[in-house]
C-alpha positions in Angstrom: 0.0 0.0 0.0 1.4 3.2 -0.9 1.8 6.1 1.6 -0.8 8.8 1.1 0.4 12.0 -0.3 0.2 15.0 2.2 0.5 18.8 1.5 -0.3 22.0 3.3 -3.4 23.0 2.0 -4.5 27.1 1.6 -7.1 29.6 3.0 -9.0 28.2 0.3 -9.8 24.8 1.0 -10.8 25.6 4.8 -14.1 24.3 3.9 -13.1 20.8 3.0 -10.3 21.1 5.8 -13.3 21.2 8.6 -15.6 18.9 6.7 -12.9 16.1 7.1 -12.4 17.0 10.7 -16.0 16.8 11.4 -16.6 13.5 9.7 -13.3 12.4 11.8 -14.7 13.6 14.8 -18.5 11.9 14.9 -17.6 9.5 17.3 -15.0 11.4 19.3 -16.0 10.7 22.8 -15.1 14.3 24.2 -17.0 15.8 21.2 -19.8 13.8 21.5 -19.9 14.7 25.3 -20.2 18.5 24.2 -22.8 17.7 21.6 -24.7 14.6 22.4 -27.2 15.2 20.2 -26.4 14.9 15.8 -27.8 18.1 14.7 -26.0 19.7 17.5 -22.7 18.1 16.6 -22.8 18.9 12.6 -24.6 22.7 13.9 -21.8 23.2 16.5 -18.5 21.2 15.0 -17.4 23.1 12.3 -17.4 26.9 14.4 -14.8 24.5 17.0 -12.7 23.5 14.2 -12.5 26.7 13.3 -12.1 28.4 16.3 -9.9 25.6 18.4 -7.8 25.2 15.2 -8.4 27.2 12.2 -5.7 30.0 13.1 -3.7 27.7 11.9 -4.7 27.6 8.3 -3.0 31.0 7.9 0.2 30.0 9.4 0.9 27.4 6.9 -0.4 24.6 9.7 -3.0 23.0 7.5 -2.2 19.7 5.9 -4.3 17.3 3.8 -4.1 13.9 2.7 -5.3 13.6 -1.2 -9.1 13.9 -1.2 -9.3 15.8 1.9 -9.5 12.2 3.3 -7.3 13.0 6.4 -6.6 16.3 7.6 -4.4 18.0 10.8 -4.7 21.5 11.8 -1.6 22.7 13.4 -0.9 26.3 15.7 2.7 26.9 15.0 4.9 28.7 18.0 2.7 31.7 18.9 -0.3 30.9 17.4 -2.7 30.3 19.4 -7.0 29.4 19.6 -9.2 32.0 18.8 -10.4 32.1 22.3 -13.4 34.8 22.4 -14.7 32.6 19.8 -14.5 28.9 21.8 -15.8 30.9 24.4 -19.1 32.1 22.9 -19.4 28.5 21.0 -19.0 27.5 25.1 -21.9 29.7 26.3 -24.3 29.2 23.2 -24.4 25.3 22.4 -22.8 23.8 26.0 -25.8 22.0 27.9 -25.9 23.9 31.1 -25.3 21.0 33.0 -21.1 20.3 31.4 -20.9 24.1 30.7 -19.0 24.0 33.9 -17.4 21.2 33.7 -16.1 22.3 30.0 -14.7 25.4 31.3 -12.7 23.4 33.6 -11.2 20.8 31.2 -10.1 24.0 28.9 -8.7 25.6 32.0 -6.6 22.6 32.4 -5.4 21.5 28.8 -3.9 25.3 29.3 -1.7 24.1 32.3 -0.1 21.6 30.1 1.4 23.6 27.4 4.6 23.6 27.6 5.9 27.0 28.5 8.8 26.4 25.8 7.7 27.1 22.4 5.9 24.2 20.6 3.9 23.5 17.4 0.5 22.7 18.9 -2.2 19.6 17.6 -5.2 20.6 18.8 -6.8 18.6 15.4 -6.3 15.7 13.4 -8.2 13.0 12.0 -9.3 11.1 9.0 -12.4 10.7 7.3 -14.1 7.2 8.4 -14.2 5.8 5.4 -10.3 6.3 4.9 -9.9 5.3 8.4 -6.7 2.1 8.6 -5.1 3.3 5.7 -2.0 5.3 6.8 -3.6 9.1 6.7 -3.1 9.8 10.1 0.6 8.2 10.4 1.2 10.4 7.2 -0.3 13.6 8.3 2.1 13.3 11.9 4.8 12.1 9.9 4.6 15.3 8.1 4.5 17.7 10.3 7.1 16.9 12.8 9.3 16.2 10.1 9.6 20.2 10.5 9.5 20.4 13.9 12.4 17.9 14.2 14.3 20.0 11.4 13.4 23.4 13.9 14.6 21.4 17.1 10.7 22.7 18.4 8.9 20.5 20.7 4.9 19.0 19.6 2.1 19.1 21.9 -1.4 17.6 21.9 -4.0 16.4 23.5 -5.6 12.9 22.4 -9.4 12.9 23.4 -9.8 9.2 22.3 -7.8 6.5 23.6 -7.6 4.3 20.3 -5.5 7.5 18.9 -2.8 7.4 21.9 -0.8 4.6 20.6 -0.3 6.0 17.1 0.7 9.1 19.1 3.1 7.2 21.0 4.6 5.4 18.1 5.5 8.9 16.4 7.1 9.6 20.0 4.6 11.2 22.1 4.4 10.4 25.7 1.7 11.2 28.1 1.5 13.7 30.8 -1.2 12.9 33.0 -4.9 13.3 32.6 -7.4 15.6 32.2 -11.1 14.6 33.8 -13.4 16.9 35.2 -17.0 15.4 36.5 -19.0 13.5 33.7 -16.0 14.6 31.0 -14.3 11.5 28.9 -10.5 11.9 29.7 -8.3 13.9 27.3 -4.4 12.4 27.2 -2.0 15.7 27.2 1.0 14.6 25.1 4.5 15.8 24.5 7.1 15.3 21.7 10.8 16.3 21.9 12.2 16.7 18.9 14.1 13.7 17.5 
């Protein structure tokens, strides 16, 4: 099997960057724990994407697998989450019952970023259907390829625990965990450079 192609994909193609992260993200547990509900989940999913990771598009941190069939949105050192706008996304489509407990597992992911500077994943995944094919080994391969080259440290934080040992195989290592009340745990992960 040949190893998909990836590239870093433009301002352009945001559309089909976010429709790949949502299809990647149906059965997330953490995102499914925001949005229970479908129509909330496709209503709600692509303003996250966006606004957890879409600075990134503009800072050359996009990449894509051909067909939009895997795709990784990546902060680069200074970059950061457009946080006014996670913050209204919070206080509009949270269920008053987590909105609390969300606030609290954001406050936390914060206390693991390394204080160094660091290419941040807060997105990756591949479409379903492409699922077991080598997207998501590509897409990390590629992107720490340059963080390896730039001697920068990676961070992330894996919110389901079938992803953590293709994390670990590209050199992650855990940091702890993050659970507050009825919350799936979230793995915060760190990569030196290699």
């Amino acid at each position: 099997m040949q190893r998909p192609r990836v590239r870093t994909a433009t301002s352009a193609e945001e559309a089909q960057i976010v429709d790949t992260v949502v299809a990647a993200f149906a059965a997330d547990p953490v995102a499914r724990w925001c949005w229970p509900n479908a129509h909330e989940y496709l209503h709600n999913m692509p303003a996250f994407t966006l606004a957890f990771g879409g600075t990134g598009i503009a800072h050359d941190g996009a990449h894509c697998t051909d067909g939009y069939s895997g795709a990784a949105l990546w902060l680069p050192p200074g970059v950061h989450s457009d946080q006014e706008a996670l913050g209204q996304l919070v206080e509009d489509s949270g269920a008053a019952s987590t909105r609390g407990e969300l606030y609290a597992v954001l406050e936390h992911m914060a206390s693991y970023h390394p204080s160094e500077p660091h290419w941040y994943l807060p997105l990756i995944g591949v479409d379903p259907a492409h699922q077991g094919k080598g997207h998501g080994t590509a897409l990390l391969t590629y992107a720490l390829e340059r963080c390896d080259r730039d001697r920068c440290l990676a961070y992330l934080e894996s919110t389901n625990p079938k992803n953590i040992p293709l994390y670990q195989r590209h050199g992650f290592k855990a940091l702890g965990e993050i659970q507050v009340g009825s919350s799936p745990p979230l793995v915060p992960m760190l990569r030196t450079p290699q």
